[in-house]
N, C-alpha and C positions, 0 to 999 in steps of 0.2 A: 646718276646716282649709282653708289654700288653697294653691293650684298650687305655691307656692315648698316649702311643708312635703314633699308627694309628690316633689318631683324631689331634697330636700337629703335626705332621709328615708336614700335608698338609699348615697347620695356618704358623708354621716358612718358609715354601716355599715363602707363598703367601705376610707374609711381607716382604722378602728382595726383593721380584718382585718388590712391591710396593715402596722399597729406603728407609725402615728403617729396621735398625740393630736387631737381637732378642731383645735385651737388652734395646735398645735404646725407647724415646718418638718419636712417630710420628713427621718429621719436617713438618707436613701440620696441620693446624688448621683447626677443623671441624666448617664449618660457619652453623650461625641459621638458617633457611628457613623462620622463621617468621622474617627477620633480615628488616632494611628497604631498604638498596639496592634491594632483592630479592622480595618485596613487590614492590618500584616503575617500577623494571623492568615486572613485570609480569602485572601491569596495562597500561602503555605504552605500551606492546603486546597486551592486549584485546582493547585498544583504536584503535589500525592498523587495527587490523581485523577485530572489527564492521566497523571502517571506510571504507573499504575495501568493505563489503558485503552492505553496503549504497549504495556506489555509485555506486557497479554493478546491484543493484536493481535499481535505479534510469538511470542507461542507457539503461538497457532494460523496464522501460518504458516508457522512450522517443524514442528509436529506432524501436525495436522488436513490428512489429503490432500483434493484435490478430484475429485470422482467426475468422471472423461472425462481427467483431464490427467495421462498419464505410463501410464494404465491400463489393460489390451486389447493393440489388436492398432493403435492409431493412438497414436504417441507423435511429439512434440515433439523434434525435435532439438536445434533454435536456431532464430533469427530474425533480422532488422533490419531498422530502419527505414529505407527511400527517402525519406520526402516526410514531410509536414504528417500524411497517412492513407493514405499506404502504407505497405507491407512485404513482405518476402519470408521465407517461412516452410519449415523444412527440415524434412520428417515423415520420419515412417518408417512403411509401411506391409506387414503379413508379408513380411519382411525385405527389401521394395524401399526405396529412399530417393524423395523424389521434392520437389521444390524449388516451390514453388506462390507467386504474387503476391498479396497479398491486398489490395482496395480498398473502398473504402464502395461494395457492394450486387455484388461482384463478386471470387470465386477464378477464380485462372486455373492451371493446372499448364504451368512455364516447362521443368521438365528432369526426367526420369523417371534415375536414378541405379540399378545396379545393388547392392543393398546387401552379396554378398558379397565385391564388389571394396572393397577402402578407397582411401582421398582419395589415400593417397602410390602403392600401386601403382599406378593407375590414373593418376599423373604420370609414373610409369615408363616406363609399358607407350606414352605417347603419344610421350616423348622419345625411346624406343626406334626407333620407327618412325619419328619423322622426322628423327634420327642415320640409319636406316640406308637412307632412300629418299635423302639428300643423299651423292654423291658426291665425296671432299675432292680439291680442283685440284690437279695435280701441276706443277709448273715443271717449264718446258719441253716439257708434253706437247699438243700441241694437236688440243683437244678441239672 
């Protein structure tokens, strides 16, 4: 036997496994991969699974809390942004309020807030006082 018999030996095995004859044309047609059935199926697959990975992102974080945020005795009030990488961040700490800056490599606390006063009393209490330290001009009275 020589070389050619050993390498065709296995090839005629493996096409009549396959259901075609030595002789014969393949009865299966080779399809294109770039074909468009095989294109829309495989973009309807990647539409599932980003969809998929959306909404498990999106349940957990609506369900899943995060241990330190909202938790204790330091909770989050609000925030915003100044700059590119600052902010100013509203805490609440055992019921102070306290207003802090925050920078790359740097917090700073800007304003210490009494937290059982709230935002509107405490607009009151200033317009109070300085209604009652302004004196209103009287015509005619010289003052």
């Amino acid at each position: 036997m020589n070389k050619t018999s050993f390498i065709a030996a296995p090839l005629i095995l493996l096409a009549e496994a396959i259901g075609a004859a030595p002789g014969e044309a393949s009865s299966r047609l080779v399809e294109s991969p770039l074909s468009t059935a095989n294109l829309v199926e495989t973009a309807l697959g990647l539409v599932v699974v980003l969809g998929v990975m959306l909404g498990l992102a999106w349940l957990a974080k609506r369900y899943v809390q995060v241990p330190g945020v909202g938790k204790g005795k330091v909770q989050i009030l609000g925030g915003v942004s100044l700059g590119a990488r600052e902010k100013a961040v509203l805490l609440s700490v055992e019921g102070r309020r306290l207003l802090v800056g925050v920078a790359p490599g740097r917090v700073q606390t800007l304003l210490i807030l009494d937290g059982s006063e709230t935002a509107e009393s405490a607009f009151a209490g200033h317009l109070q006082a300085a209604t009652d330290s302004v004196q209103p001009a009287v015509p005619g009275d010289p003052a």
